[in-house]
PyMOL commands that place a pseudoatom at each C-alpha (Angstrom):
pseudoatom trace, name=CA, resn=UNK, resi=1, chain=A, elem=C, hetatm=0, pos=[34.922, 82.629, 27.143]
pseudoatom trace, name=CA, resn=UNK, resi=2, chain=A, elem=C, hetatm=0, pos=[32.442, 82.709, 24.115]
pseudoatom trace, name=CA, resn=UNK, resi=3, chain=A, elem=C, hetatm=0, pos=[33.176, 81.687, 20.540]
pseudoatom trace, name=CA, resn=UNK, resi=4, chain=A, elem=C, hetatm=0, pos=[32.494, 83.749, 17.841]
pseudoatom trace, name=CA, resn=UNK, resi=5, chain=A, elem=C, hetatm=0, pos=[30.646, 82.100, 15.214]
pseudoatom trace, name=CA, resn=UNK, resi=6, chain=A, elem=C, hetatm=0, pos=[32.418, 82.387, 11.997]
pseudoatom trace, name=CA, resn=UNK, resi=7, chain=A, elem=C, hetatm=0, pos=[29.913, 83.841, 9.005]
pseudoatom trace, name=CA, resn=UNK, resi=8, chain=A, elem=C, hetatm=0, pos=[30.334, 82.989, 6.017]
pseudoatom trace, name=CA, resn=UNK, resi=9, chain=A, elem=C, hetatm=0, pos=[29.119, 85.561, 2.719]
pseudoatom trace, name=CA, resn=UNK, resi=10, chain=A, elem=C, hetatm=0, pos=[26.506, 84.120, 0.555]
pseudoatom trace, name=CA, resn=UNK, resi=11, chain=A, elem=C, hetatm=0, pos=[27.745, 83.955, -3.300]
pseudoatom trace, name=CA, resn=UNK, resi=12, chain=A, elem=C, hetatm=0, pos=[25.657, 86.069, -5.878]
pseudoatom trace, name=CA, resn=UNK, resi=13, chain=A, elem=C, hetatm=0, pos=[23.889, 82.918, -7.072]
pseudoatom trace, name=CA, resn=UNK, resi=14, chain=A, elem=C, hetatm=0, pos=[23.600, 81.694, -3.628]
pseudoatom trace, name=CA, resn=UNK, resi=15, chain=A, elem=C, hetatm=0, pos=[21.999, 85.163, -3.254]
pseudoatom trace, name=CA, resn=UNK, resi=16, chain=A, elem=C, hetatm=0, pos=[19.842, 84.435, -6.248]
pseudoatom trace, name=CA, resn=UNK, resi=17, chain=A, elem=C, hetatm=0, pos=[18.738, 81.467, -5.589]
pseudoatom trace, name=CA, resn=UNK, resi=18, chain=A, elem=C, hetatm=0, pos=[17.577, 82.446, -2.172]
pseudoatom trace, name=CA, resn=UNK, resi=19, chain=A, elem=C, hetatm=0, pos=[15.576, 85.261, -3.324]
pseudoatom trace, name=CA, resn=UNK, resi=20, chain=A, elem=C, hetatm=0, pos=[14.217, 83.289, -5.567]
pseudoatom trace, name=CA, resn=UNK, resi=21, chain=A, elem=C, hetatm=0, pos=[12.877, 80.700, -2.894]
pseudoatom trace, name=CA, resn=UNK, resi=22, chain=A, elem=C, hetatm=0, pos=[11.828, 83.579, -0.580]
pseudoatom trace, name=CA, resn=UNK, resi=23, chain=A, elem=C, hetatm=0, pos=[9.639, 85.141, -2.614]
pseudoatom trace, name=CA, resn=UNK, resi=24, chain=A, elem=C, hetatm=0, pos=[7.492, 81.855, -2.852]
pseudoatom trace, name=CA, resn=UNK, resi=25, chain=A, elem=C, hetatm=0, pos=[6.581, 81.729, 0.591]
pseudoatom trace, name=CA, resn=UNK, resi=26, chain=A, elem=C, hetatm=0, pos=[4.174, 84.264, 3.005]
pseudoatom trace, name=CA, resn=UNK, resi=27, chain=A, elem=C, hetatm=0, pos=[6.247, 86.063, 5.226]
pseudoatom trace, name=CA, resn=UNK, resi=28, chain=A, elem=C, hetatm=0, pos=[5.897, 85.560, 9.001]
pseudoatom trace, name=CA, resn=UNK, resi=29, chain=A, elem=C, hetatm=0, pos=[4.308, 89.113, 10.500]
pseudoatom trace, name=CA, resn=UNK, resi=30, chain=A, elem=C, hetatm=0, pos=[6.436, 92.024, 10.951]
pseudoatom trace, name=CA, resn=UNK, resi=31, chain=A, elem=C, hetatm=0, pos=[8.950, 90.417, 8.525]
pseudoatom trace, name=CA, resn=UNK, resi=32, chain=A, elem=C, hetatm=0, pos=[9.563, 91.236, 5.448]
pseudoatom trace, name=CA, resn=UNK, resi=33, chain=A, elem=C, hetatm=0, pos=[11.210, 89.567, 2.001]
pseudoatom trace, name=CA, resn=UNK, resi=34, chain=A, elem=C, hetatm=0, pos=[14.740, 89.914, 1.115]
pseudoatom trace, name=CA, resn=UNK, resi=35, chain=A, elem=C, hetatm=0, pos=[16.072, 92.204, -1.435]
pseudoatom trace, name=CA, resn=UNK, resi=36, chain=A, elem=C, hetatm=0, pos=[16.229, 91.620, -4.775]
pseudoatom trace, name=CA, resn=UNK, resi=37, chain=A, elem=C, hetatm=0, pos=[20.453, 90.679, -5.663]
pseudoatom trace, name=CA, resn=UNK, resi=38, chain=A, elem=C, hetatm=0, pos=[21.714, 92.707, -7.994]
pseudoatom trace, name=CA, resn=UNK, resi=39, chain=A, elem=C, hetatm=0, pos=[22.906, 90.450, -10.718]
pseudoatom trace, name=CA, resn=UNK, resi=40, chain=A, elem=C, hetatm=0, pos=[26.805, 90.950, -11.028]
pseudoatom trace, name=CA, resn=UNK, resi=41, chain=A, elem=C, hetatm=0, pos=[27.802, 91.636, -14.492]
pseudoatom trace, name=CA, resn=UNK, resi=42, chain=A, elem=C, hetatm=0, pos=[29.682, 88.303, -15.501]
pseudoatom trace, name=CA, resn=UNK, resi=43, chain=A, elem=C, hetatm=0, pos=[26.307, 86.351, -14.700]
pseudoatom trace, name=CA, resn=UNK, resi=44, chain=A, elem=C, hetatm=0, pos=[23.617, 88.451, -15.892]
pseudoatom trace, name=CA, resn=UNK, resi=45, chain=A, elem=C, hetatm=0, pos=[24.817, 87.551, -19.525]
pseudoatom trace, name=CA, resn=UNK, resi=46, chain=A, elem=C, hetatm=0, pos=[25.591, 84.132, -19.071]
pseudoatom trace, name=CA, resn=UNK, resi=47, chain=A, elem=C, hetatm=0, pos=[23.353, 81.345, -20.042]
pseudoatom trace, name=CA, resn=UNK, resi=48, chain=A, elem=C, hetatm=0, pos=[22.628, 78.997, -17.512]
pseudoatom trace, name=CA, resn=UNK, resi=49, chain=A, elem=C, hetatm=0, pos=[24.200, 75.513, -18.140]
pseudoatom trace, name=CA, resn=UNK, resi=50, chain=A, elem=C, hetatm=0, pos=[21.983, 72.820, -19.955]
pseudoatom trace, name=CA, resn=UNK, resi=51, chain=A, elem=C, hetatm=0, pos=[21.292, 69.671, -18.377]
pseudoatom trace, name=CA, resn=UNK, resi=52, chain=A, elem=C, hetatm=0, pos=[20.284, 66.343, -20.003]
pseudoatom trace, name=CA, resn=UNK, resi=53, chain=A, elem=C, hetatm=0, pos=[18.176, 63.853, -18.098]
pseudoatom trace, name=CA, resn=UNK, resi=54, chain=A, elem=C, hetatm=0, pos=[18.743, 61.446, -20.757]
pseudoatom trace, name=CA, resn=UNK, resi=55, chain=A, elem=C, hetatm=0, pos=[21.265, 59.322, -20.159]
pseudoatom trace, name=CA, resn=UNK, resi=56, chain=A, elem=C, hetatm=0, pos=[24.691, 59.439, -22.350]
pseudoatom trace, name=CA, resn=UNK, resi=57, chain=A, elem=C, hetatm=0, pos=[24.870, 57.099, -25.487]
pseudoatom trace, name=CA, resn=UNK, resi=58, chain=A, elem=C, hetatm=0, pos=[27.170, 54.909, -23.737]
pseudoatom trace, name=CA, resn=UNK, resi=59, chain=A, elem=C, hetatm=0, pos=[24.784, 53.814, -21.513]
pseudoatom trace, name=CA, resn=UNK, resi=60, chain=A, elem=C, hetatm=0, pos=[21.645, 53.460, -23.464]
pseudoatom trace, name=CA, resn=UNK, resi=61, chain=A, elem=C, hetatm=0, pos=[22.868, 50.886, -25.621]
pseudoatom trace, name=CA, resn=UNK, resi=62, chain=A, elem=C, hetatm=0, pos=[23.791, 48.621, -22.618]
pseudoatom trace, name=CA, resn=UNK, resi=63, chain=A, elem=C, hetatm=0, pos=[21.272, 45.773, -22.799]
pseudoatom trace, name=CA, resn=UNK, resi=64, chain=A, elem=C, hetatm=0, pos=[18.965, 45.184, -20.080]
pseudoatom trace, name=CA, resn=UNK, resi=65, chain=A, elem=C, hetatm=0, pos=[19.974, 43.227, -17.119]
pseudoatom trace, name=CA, resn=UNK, resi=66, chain=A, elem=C, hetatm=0, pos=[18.491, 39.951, -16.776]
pseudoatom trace, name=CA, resn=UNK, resi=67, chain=A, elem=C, hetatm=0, pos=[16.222, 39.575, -14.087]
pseudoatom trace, name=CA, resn=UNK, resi=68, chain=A, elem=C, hetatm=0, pos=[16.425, 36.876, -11.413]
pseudoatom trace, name=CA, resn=UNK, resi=69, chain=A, elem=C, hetatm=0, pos=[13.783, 33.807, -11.356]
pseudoatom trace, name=CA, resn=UNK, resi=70, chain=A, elem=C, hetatm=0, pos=[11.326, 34.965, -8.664]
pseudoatom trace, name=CA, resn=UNK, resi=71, chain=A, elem=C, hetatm=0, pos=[11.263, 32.713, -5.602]
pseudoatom trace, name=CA, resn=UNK, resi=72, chain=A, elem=C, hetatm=0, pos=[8.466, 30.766, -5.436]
pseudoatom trace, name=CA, resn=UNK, resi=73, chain=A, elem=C, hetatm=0, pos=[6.189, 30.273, -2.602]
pseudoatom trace, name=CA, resn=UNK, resi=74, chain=A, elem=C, hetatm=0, pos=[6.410, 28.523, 0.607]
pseudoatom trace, name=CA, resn=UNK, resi=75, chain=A, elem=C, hetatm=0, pos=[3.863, 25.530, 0.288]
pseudoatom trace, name=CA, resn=UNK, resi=76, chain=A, elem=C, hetatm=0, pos=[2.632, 23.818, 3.983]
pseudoatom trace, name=CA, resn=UNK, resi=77, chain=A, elem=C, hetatm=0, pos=[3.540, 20.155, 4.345]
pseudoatom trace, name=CA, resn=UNK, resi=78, chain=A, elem=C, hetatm=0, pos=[0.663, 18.289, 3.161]
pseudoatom trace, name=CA, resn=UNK, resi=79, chain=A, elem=C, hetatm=0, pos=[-1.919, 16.993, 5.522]
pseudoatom trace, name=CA, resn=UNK, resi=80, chain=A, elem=C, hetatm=0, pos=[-1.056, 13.475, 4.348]
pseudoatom trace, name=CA, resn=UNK, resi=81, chain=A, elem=C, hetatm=0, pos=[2.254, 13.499, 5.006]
pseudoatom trace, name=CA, resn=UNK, resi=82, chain=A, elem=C, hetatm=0, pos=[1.468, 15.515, 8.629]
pseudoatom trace, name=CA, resn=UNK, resi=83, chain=A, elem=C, hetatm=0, pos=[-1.483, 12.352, 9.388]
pseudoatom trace, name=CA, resn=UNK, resi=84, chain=A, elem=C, hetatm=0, pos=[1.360, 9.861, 8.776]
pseudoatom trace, name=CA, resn=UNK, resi=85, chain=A, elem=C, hetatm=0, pos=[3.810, 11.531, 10.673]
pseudoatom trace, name=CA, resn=UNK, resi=86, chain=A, elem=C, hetatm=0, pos=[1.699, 11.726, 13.846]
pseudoatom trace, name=CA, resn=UNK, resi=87, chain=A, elem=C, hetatm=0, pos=[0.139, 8.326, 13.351]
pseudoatom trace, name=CA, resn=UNK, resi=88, chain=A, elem=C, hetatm=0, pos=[3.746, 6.810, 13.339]
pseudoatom trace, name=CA, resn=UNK, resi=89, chain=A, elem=C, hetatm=0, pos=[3.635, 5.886, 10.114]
pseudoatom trace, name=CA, resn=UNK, resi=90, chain=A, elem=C, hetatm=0, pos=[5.997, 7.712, 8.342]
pseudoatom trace, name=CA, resn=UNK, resi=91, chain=A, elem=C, hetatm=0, pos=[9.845, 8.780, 10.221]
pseudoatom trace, name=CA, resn=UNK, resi=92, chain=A, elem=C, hetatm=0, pos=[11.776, 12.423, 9.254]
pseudoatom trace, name=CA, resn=UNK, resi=93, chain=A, elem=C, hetatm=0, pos=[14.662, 11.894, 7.266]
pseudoatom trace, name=CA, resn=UNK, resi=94, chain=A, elem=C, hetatm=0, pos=[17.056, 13.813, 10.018]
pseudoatom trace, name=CA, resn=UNK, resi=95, chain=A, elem=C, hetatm=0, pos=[16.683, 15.675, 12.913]
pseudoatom trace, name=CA, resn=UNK, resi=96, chain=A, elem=C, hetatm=0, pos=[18.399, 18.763, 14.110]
pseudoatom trace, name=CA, resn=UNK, resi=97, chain=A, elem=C, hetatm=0, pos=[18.418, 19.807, 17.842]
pseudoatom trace, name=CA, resn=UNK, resi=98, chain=A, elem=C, hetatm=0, pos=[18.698, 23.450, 18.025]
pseudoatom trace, name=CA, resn=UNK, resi=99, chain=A, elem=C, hetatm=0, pos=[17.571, 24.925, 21.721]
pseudoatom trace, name=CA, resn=UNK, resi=100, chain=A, elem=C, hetatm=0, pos=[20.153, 25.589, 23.914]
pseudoatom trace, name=CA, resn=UNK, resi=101, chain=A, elem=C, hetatm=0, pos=[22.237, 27.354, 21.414]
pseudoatom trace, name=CA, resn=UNK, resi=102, chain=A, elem=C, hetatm=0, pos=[22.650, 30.863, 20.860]
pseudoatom trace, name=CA, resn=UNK, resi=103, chain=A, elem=C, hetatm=0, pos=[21.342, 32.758, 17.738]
pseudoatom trace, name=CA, resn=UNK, resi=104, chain=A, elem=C, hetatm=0, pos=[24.375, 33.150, 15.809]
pseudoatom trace, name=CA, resn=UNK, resi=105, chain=A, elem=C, hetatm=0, pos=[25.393, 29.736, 16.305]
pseudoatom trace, name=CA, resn=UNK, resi=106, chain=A, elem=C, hetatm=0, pos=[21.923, 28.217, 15.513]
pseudoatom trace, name=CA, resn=UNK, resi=107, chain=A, elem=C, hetatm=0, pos=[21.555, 29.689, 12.617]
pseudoatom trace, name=CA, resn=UNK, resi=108, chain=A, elem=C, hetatm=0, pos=[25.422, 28.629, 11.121]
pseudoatom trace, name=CA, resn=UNK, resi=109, chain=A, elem=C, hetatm=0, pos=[23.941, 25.370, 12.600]
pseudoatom trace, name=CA, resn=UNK, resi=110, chain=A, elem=C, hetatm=0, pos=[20.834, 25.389, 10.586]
pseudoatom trace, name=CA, resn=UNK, resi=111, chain=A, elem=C, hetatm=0, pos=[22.347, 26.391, 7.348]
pseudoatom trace, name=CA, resn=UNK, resi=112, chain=A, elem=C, hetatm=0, pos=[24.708, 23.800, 7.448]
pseudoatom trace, name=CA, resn=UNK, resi=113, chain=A, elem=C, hetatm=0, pos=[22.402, 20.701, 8.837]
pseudoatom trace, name=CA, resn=UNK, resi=114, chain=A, elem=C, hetatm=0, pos=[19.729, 21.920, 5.604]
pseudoatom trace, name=CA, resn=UNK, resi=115, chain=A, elem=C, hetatm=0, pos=[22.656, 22.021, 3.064]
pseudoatom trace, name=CA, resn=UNK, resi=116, chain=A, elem=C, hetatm=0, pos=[23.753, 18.430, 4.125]
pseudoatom trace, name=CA, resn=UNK, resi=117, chain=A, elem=C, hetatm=0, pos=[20.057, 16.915, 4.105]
pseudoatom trace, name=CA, resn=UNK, resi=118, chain=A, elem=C, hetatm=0, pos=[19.877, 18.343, 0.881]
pseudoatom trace, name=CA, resn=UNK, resi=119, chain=A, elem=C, hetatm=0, pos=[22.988, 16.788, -0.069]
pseudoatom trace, name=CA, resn=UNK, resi=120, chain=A, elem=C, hetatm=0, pos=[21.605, 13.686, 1.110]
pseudoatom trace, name=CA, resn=UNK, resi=121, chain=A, elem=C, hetatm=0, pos=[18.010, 13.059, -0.664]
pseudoatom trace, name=CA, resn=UNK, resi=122, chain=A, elem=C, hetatm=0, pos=[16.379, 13.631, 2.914]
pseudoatom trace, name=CA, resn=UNK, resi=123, chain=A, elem=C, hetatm=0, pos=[13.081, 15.453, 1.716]
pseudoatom trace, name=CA, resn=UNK, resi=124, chain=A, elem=C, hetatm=0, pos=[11.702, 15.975, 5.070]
pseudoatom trace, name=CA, resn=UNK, resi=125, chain=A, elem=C, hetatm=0, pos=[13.672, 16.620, 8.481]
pseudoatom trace, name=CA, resn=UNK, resi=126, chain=A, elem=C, hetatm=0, pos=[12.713, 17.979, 11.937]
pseudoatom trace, name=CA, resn=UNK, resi=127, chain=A, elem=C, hetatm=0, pos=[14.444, 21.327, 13.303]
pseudoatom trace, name=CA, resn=UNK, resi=128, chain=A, elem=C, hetatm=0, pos=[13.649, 21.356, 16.900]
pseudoatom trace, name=CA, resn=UNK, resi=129, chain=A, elem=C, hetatm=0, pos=[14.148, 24.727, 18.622]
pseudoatom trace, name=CA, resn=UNK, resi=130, chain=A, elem=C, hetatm=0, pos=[12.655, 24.416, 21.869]
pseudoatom trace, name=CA, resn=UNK, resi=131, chain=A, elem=C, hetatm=0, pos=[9.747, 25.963, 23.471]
pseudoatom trace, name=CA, resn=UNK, resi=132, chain=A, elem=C, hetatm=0, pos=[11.634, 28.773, 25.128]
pseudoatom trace, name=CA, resn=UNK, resi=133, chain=A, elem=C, hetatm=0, pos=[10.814, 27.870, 28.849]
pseudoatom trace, name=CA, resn=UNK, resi=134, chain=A, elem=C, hetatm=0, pos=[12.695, 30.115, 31.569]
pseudoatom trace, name=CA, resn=UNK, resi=135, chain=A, elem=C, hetatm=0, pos=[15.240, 31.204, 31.495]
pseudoatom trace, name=CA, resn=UNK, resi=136, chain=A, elem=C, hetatm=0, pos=[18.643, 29.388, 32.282]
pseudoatom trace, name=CA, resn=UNK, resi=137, chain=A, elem=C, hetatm=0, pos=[20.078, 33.247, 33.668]
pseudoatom trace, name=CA, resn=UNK, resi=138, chain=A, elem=C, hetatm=0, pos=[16.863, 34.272, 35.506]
pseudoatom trace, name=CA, resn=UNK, resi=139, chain=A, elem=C, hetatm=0, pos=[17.051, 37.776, 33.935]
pseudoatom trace, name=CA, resn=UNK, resi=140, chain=A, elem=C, hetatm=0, pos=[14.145, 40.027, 34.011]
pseudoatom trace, name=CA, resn=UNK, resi=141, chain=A, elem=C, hetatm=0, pos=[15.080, 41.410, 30.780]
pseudoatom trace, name=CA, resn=UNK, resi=142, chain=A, elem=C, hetatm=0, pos=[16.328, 37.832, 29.094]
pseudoatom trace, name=CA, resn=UNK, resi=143, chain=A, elem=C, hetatm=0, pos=[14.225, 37.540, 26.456]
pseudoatom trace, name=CA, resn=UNK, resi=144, chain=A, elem=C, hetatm=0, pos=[12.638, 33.962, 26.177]
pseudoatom trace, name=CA, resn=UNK, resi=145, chain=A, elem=C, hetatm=0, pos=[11.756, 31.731, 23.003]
pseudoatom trace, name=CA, resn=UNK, resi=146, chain=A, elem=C, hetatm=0, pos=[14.627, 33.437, 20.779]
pseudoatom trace, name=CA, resn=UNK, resi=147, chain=A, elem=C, hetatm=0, pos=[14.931, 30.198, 18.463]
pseudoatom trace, name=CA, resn=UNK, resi=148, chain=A, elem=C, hetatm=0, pos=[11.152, 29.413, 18.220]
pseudoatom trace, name=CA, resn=UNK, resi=149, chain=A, elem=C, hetatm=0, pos=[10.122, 32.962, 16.743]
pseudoatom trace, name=CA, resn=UNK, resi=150, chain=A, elem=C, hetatm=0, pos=[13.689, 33.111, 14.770]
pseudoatom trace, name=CA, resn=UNK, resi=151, chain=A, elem=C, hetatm=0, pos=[13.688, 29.825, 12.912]
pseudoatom trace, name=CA, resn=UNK, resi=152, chain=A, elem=C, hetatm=0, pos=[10.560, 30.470, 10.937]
pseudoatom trace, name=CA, resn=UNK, resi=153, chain=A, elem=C, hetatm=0, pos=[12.042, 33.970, 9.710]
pseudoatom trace, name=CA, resn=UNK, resi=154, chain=A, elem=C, hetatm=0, pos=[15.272, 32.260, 8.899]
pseudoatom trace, name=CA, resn=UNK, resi=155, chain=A, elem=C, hetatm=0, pos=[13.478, 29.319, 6.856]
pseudoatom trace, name=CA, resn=UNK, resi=156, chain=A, elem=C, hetatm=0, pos=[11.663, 32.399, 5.077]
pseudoatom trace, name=CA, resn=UNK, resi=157, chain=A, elem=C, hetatm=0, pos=[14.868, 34.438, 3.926]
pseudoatom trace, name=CA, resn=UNK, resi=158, chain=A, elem=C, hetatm=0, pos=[16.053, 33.946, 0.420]
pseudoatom trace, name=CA, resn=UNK, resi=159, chain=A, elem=C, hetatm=0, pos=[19.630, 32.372, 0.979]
pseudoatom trace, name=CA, resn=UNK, resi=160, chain=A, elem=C, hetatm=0, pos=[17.125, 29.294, 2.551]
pseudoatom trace, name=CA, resn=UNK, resi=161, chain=A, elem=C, hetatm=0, pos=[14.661, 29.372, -0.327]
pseudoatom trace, name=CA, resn=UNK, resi=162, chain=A, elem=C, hetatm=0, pos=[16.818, 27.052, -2.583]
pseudoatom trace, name=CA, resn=UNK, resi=163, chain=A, elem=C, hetatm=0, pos=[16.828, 24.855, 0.101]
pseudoatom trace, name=CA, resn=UNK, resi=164, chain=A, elem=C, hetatm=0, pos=[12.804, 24.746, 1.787]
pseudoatom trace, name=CA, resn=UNK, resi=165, chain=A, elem=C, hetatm=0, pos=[9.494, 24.190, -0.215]
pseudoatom trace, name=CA, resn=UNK, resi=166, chain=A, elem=C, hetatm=0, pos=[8.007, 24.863, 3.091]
pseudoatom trace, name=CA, resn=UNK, resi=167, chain=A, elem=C, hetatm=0, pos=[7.322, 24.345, 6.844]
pseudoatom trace, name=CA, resn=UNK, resi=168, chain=A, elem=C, hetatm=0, pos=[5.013, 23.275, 9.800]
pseudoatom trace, name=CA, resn=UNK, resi=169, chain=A, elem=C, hetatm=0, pos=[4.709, 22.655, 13.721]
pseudoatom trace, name=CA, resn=UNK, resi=170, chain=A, elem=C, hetatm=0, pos=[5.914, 19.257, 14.844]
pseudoatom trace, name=CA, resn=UNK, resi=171, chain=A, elem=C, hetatm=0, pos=[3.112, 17.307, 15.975]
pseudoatom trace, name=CA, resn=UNK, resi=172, chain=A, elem=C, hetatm=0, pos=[3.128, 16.485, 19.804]
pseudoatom trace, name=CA, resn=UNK, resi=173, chain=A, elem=C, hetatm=0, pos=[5.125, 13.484, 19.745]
pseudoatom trace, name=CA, resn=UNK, resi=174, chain=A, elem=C, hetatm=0, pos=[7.811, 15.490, 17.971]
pseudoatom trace, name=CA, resn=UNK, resi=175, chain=A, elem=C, hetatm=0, pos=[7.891, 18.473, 19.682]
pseudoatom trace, name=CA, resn=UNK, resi=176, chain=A, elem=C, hetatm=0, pos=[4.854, 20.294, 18.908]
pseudoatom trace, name=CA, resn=UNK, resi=177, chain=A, elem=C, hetatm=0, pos=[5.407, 23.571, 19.161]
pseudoatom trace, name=CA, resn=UNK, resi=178, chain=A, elem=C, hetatm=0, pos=[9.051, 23.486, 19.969]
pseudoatom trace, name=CA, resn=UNK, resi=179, chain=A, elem=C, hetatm=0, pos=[9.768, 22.107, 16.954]
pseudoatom trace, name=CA, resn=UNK, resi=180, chain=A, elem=C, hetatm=0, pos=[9.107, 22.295, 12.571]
pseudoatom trace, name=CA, resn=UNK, resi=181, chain=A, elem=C, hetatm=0, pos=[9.162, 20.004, 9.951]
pseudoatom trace, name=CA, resn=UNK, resi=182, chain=A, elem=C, hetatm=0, pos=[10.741, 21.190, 7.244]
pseudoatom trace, name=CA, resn=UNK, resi=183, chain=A, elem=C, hetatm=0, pos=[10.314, 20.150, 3.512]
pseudoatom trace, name=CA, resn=UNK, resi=184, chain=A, elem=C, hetatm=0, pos=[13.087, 20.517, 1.465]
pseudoatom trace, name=CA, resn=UNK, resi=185, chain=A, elem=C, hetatm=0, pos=[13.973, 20.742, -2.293]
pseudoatom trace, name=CA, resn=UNK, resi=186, chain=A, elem=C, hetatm=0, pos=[15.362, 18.185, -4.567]
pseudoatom trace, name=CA, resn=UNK, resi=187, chain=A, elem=C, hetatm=0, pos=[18.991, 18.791, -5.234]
pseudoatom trace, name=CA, resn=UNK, resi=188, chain=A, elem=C, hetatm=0, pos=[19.468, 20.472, -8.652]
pseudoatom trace, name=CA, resn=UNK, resi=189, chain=A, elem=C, hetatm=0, pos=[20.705, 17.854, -10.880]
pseudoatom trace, name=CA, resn=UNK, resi=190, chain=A, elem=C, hetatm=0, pos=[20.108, 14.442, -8.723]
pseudoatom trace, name=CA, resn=UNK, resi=191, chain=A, elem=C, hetatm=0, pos=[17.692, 11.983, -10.873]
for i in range(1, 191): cmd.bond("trace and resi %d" % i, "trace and resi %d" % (i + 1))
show_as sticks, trace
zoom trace
């Protein structure tokens, strides 16, 4: 059993209108352009409706919206602070171990270990996310290093910008590249 396919009739300003786009373009061969509509009586004398792109009084007197503070830069750690922290000189202020978790609960994780170190003065802590070795499952498909390529982006987003001047690889005795020191910003308000 077929279905019919239900047709519906053009209106005379659909009609219109698609003459009016028809007769812009080439016809393909052996084809030729619609016929002009005949313009019904109540439209021919009709004046087509005005429109304003202005916008209405009510909303050009609305002030402008204040823009937000752009986010500065992230800055490296600086190579002085990186010499003392691989000469032993010079400890993190905290240390969060994220590998082994999964994504969603690393990054909770994350959030909430930067927001306390903030809290606390630390200025510098270590996020270590593992090197992505094999994998526990043994999947062909599993993909490996999930935390190590997804901290970085995380550190970079703007709900983290209040929070991280910037961010390196560990040094070897850290983590190297398993792990990232992260700088962090002074807590708004705290002398």
């Amino acid at each position: 059993m077929t279905k019919r396919r239900r047709t519906r009739q053009l209106s005379a300003e659909e009609r219109r209108l698609w003459s009016h786009v028809a007769r812009h373009v080439k016809p393909m061969k052996g084809k030729a352009l619609p016929p002009e509509p005949e313009p019904e009586e109540g439209t021919a004398t009709a004046p087509a409706p005005q429109v304003s792109l202005s916008p209405p009084p009510s909303l050009q007197a609305l002030p402008p919206q204040p823009k937000k503070p752009a986010i500065p830069p992230l800055a490296p750690v600086e190579r002085k602070t990186l010499t003392a922290l691989r000469r032993g000189r010079k400890d993190v202020d905290g240390v969060i171990d994220l590998h082994g978790m999964r994504q969603e609960e690393a990054h909770f994780a994350l959030i909430g270990f930067l927001h306390r170190a903030q809290h606390s003065g630390h200025g510098l802590v270590l996020v270590i996310t593992g090197k992505g070795g094999a994998s526990a499952r043994g999947g062909m498909f599993e993909e490996r290093g999930v935390l190590r390529r997804m901290v970085p982006h995380w550190l970079r987003l703007p709900d983290l910008r209040s929070l991280v001047i910037g961010f390196e690889e560990a040094s070897p005795q850290h983590g190297g590249s398993g792990a990232l020191y992260v700088r962090l910003r002074r807590r708004q308000g705290a002398g």
